[in-house]
Residue, then its C-alpha position, 0 to 999 in steps of 0.5 A: x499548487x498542492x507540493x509545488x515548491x519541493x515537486x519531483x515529476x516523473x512519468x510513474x508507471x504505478x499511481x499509488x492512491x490513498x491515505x498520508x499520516x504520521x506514525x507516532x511510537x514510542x520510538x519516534x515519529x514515521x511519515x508513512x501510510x500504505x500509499x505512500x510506503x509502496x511508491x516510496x519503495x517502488x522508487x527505491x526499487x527503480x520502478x517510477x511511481x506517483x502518490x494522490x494524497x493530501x494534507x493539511x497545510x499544518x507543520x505535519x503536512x510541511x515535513x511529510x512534503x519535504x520527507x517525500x521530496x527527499x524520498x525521491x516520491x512524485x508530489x505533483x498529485x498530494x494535495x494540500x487542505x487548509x481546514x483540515x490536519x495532517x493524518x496521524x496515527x497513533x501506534x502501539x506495538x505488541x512484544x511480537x513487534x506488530x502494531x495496532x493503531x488509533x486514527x486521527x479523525x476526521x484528516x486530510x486525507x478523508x478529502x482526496x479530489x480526483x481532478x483532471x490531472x490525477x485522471x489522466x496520470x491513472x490511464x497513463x499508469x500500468x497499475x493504481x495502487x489503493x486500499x480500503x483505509x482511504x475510503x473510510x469518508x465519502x469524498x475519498x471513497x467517490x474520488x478514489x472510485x473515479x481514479x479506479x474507472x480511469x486505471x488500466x490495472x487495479x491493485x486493492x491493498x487490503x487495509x482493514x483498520x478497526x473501527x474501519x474495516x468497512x464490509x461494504x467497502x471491502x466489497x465494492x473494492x473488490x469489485x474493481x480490484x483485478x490484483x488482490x493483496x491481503x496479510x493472514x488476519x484479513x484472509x479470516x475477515x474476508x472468509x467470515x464474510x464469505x462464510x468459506x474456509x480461510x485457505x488461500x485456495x478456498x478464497x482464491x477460487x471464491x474471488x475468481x467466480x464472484x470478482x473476477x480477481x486474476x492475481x491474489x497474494x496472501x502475506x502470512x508473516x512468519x508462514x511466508x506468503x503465497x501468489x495466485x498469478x497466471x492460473x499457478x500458485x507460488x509458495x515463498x518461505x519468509x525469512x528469518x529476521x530480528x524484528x524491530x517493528x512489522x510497520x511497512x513489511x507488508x508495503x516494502x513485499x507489495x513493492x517488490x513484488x509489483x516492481x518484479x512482475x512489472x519487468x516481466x521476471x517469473x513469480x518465484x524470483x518476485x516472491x523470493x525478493x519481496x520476502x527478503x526486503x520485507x524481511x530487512x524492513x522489519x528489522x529496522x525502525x520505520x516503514x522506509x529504512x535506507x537500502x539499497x536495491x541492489x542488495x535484494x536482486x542479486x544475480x543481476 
């Protein structure tokens, strides 16, 4: 069985589904993939979580096992692929630290399966965590819509990659998403496609009336990030950092944020928290640093 060996279970209350691949920079090699970076710091935060991925059976997919393992993520649903390679993604970083990427292609996390086990964890979840990227190949894209018709609360983790920044599935994503979450450069996409303004009031109120989208939260690095949630807006500054790379920033905010708004804790405290700990990750190597949670909910 896919993980078997080295499976952590547990009763995840988050499902995070979508693509695994390695990170190569010049710096080194990070096992990442924005899946797998939000339930590993959903995890970390104390909140429980599940990764549905898959890869190959090649030395790749045997360190991303083990470094799940030793993040403590649930593998009882990351499937392994004899034919195909491990996803890799080759990243380039620009002097502000942000990162443009060359996927391999096609990977084993193009052949995601949603079997009866992955169902049932969906409709255990409180949310299902996915994106855009992992539905670059059919067979993902119809596993992935599957898991969507069985999930409570659907979180769409915008991730439009060129050349994958798919309109099509981005609207149909959006069709099933009820929590939206998008950094600055997909506010312009979307904007375009919609041919609105790229405000965050504009393209919330655009959303509501044709998706039905209760929860948006745009990310807009050094500008800090605003939430749309329970029919108010919230403001968060971010905070000041020595950026090493930006390469899970935008997961480790997710993270909080969802692990915050799960407990019940007001969105001007989550917010305040994710920018924080998405502050401390980009100024560290990788998208998972160690951390301890304790250090970002102070008061407590």
């Amino acid at each position: 069985m896919p993980g078997e060996d080295i499976a952590v279970t547990i009763q995840a209350s988050v499902l995070c589904v979508g693509e695994t691949l390695w990170d190569v920079l010049p710096t080194g090699e990070f096992l990442g993939g924005a899946p797998l970076n939000v339930a590993a710091h959903l995890v970390r935060l104390g909140t429980p979580a599940a990764l549905v991925s898959r890869v190959g059976i090649d030395w790749r997919g045997h360190l991303a096992l083990e470094r799940m393992h030793e993040l403590h993520l649930d593998t009882s649903h990351v499937q392994t692929d004899a034919r195909l390679p491990t996803g890799e993604a080759r990243a380039v970083l620009d002097a502000t630290g942000s990162a443009s990427y060359a996927f391999l292609e096609p990977a084993a996390w193009d052949r995601i399966e949603a079997g009866d086990g992955v169902l049932d964890a969906a409709r255990r979840s409180r949310a299902v965590v996915f994106g855009t990227l992992a539905q670059r190949a059919p067979a993902s894209r119809s596993a992935i819509d599957e898991i969507l018709g069985a999930a409570e609360w659907r979180v769409l983790d915008v991730n439009l990659r060129a050349p994958h920044a798919d309109r099509d599935v981005a609207m149909r994503s959006l069709e099933r998403a009820d929590f939206v979450k998008l950094n600055e450069h997909e506010l312009v996409a979307f904007a375009r496609w919609f041919g609105i303004e790229p405000e965050p009031g504009q393209l919330q109120e655009f959303l509501a009336l044709e998706f039905g989208t209760t929860t948006l939260c745009i990310t807009r690095g050094p500008e800090g990030a605003v939430l749309w949630h329970e029919g108010r807006w919230t403001r968060q500054a971010a905070f000041a950092t020595a950026v090493v790379d930006t390469i899970g920033a935008g997961d480790a905010f997710l993270a909080m944020l969802l692990s915050e708004l799960l407990c019940g804790r007001p969105a001007s405290l989550a917010m305040e928290r994710a920018a924080h700990l998405a502050a401390y990750v980009a100024s560290r190597p990788g998208a998972v640093p160690p951390y301890d949670a304790g250090q970002f909910r102070s008061g407590e």
